[in-house]
C-alpha positions as CSV (number, residue, x, y, z in Angstrom):
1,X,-41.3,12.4,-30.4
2,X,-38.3,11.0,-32.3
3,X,-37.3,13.1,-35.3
4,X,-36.3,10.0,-37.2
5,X,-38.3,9.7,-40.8
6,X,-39.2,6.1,-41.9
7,X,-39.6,4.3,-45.0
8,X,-41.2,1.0,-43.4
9,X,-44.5,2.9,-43.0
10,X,-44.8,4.0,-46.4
11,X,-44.2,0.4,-47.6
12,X,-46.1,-1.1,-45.2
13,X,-49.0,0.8,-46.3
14,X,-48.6,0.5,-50.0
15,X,-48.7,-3.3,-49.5
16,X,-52.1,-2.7,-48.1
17,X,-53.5,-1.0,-50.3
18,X,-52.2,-3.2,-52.8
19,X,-54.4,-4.9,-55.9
20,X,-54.7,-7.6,-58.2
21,X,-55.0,-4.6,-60.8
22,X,-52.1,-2.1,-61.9
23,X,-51.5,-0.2,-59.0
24,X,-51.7,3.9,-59.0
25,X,-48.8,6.2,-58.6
26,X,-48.5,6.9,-54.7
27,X,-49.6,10.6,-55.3
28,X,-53.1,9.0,-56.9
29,X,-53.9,6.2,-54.2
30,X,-56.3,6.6,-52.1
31,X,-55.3,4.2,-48.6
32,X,-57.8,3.3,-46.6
33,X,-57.0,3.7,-42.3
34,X,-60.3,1.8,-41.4
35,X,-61.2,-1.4,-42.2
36,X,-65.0,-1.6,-41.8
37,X,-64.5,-4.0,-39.4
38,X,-62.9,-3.4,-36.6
39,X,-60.4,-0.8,-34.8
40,X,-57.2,-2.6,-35.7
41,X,-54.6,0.1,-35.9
42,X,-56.6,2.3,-34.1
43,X,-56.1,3.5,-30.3
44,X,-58.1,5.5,-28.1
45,X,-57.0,8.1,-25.5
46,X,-59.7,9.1,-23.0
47,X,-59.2,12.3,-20.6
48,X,-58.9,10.7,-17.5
49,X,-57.5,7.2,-18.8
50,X,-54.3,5.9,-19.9
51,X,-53.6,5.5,-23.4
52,X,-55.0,2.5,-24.7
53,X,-58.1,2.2,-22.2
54,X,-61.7,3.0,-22.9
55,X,-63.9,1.2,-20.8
56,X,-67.0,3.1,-21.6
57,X,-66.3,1.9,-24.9
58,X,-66.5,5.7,-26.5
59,X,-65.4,4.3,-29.7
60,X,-66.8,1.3,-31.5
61,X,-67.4,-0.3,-35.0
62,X,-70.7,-1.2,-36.1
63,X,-72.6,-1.7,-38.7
64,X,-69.4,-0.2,-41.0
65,X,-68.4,2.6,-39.5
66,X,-66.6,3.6,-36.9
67,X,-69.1,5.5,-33.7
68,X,-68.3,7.8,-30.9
69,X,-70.7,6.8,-28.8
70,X,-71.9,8.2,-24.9
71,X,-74.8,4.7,-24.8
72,X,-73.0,3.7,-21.7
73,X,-72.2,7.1,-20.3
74,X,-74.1,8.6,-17.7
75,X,-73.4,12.5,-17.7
76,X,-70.2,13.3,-20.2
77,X,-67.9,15.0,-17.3
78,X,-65.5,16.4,-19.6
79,X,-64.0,12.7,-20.7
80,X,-62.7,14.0,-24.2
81,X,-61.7,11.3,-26.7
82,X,-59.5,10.9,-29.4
83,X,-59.1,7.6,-31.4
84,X,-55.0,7.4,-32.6
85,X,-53.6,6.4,-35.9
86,X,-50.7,3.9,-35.4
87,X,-48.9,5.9,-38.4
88,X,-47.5,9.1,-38.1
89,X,-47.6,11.4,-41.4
90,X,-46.2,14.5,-43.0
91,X,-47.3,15.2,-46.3
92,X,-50.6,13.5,-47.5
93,X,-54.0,14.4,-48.0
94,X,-56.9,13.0,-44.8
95,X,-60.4,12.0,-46.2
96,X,-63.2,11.4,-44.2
97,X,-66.8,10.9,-44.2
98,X,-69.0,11.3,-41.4
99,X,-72.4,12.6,-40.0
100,X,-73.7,13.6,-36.8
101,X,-76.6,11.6,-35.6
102,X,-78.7,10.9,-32.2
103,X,-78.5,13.6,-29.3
104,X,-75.9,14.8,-26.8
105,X,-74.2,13.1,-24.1
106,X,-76.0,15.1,-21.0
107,X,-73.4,17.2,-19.8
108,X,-71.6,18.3,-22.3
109,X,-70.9,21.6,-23.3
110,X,-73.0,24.0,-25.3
111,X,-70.2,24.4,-28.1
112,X,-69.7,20.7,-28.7
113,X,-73.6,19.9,-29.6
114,X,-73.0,18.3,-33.0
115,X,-69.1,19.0,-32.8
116,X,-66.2,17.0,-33.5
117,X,-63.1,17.1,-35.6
118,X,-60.3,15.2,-37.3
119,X,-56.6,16.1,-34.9
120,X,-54.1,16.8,-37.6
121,X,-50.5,16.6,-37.3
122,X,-50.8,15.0,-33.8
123,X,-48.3,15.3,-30.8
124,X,-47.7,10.8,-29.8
125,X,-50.3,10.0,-28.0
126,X,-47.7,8.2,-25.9
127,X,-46.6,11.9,-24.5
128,X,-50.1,13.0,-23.6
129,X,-50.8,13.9,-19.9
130,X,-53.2,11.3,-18.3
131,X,-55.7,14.5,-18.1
132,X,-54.8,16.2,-21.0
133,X,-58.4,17.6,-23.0
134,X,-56.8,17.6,-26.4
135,X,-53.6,16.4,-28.5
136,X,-51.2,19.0,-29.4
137,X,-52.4,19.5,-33.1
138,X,-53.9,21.3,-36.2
139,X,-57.5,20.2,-35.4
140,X,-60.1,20.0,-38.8
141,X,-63.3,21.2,-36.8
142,X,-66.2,18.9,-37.8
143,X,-69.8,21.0,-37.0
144,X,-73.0,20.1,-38.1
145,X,-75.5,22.8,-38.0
146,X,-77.7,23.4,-34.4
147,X,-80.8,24.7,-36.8
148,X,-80.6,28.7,-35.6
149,X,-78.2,29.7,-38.5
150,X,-75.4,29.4,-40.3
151,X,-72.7,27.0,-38.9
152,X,-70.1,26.0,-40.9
153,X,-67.8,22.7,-41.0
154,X,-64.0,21.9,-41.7
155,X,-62.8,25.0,-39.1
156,X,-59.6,25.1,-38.1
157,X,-59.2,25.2,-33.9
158,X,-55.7,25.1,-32.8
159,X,-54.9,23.2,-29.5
160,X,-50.8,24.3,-28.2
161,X,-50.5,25.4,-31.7
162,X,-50.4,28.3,-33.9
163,X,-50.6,28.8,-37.9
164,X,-49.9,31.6,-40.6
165,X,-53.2,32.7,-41.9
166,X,-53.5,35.2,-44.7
167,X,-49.9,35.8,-44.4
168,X,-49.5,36.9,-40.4
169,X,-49.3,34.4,-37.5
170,X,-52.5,33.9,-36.7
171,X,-53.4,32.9,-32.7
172,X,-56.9,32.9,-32.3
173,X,-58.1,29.1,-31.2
174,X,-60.5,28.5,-33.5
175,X,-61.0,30.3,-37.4
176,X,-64.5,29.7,-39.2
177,X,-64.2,27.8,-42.9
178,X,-66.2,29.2,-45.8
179,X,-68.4,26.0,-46.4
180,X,-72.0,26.1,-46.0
181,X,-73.9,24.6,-43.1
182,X,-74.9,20.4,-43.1
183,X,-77.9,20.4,-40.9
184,X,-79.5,16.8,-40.1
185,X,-78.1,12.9,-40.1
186,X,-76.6,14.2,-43.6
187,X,-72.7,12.7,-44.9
188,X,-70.2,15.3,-45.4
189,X,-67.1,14.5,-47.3
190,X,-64.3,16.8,-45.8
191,X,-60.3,16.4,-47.0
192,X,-57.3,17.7,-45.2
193,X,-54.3,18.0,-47.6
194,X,-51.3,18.7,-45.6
195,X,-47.6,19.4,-46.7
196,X,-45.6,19.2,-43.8
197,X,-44.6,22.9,-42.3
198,X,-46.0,24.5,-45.1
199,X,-49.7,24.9,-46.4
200,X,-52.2,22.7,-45.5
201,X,-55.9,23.4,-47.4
202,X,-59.1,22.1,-45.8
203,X,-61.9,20.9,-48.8
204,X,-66.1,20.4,-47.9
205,X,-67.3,18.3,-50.5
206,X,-64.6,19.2,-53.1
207,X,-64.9,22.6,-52.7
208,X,-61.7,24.7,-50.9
209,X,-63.2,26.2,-47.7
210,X,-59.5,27.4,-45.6
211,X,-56.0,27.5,-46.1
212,X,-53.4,28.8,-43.7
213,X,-49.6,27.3,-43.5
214,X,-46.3,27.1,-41.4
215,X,-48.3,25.1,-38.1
216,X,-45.8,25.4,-35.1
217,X,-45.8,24.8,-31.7
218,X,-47.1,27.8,-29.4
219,X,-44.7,28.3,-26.7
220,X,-47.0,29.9,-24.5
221,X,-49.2,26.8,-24.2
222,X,-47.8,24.1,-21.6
223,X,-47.8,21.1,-23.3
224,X,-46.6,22.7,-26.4
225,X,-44.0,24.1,-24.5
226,X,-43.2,20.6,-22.9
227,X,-42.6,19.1,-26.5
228,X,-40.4,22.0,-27.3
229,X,-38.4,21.3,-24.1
230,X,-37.8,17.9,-25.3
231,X,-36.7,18.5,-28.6
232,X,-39.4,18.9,-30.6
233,X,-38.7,21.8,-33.3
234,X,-41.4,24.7,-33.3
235,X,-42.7,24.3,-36.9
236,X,-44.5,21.0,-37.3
237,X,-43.7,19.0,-39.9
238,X,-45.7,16.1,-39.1
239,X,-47.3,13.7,-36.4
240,X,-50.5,11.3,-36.0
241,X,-53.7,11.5,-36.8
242,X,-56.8,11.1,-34.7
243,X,-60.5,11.5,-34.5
244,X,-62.3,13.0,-31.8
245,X,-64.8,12.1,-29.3
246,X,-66.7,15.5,-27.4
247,X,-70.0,14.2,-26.2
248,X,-72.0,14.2,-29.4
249,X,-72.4,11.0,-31.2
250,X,-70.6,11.1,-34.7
251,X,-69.9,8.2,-37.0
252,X,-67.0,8.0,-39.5
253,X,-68.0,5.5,-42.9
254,X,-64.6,6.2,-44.1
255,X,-61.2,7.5,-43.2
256,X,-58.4,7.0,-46.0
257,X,-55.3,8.6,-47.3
258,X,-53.4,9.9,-50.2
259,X,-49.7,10.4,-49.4
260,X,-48.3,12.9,-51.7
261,X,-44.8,12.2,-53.6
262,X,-42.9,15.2,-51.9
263,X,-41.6,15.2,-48.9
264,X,-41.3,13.0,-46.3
265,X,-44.0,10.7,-46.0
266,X,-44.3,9.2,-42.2
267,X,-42.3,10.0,-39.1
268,X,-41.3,8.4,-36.0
């Protein structure tokens, strides 16, 4: 990934959003990434596939949101999804809303029944090996809960990476929230609020669930390790954002941002 910080992006997204009304400061705006429409800026990148091709058609928009669906899948066989971002980002705040619904793709895994998550901080998905599972990234773990007890959502799992958690590095893979557990077809409102390298906070329905900082590469993990061979610096200070697909159907009404007015705001 180049290290080369641009401005177009920034622009090119505050044009968007723009109004017939007084626009807001660009630490108060609120951009929206999906349309309600379509996918247009979007691109998947299926395990298995090159980037770009989904011919189960995984992801989908209908009826106003955007699905992962498995309706033309037979058994799931470990085909993990994630639907790219063309914008890369480094300090800004992630909003989504989304819900579980329907029943697992047969074949997937036990852990992944009513699981999915929002891929922060993002390696390109141009770099991804053709049979890579995940992106390099901070991922936000969506759950919804199974019905036998508490479950909660807006975990943080950690794919080639590693974080500073309650001042130590922390290297477990995956770190439960504090929020309660959303059981049913229910909408959860979950933010990411990320500033760069430094702290990022994870928020359930306004309320602050898990904060850690300093995200970095993990040196020990081979595609990590691969980006840090071609330049990439260990701490993260930005990348793409995705939304993933792991064999249980998930819709997404709304994905928007809020770039904050420090720092950097996109990347190359």
């Amino acid at each position: 990934m180049s290290r080369s910080w641009i401005g177009a992006a920034l622009a090119a997204l505050a044009c968007g959003a723009a109004s017939a009304q007084t626009p807001a400061k660009p630490a108060e705006r609120w951009i929206p990434l999906f349309n309600g429409k379509n996918l247009s800026g979007w691109t998947p990148k299926i395990k298995g596939y090159a980037l770009g091709e989904d011919p189960l058609k995984t992801f989908r928009v209908e009826n106003g949101v955007i699905k992962a669906s498995y309706s033309e899948y037979g058994q799931f066989n470990e085909r993990y999804g994630h639907l790219f971002y063309k914008t890369p980002f480094s300090a800004y705040v992630l909003r989504v809303e989304y819900r579980f619904v329907g029943d697992q793709c047969p074949g997937g895994a036990g852990w992944a029944f009513r699981n999915s998550g929002a891929m922060l901080h993002c390696q390109d998905p141009k770099t991804m090996r053709k049979d890579q599972d995940f992106p390099v990234s901070i991922e936000a773990q969506l759950l919804g809960g199974d019905g036998t007890g508490p479950r909660s959502t807006s975990n943080l799992c950690t794919p080639g990476t590693n974080v500073v958690y309650q001042g130590k590095l922390h290297t477990p893979h995956c770190t439960n929230s504090s929020s309660k557990t959303y059981d049913g077809d229910q909408w959860v409102t979950a933010e990411f609020e990320l500033h760069g390298s430094g702290k990022v906070v994870h928020r359930v329905n306004g309320q602050v669930v898990l904060e850690y900082e300093q995200p970095q590469l993990d040196p020990n993990d081979g595609d990590a390790a691969s980006l840090m061979a071609q330049g990439s610096p260990k701490l993260i200070e930005g990348g793409y954002i995705s939304l993933q697909s792991e064999s249980h159907p998930v819709e997404f009404r709304k994905v928007e941002i809020r770039l904050l007015s420090h720092g950097p705001a996109t990347r190359k």
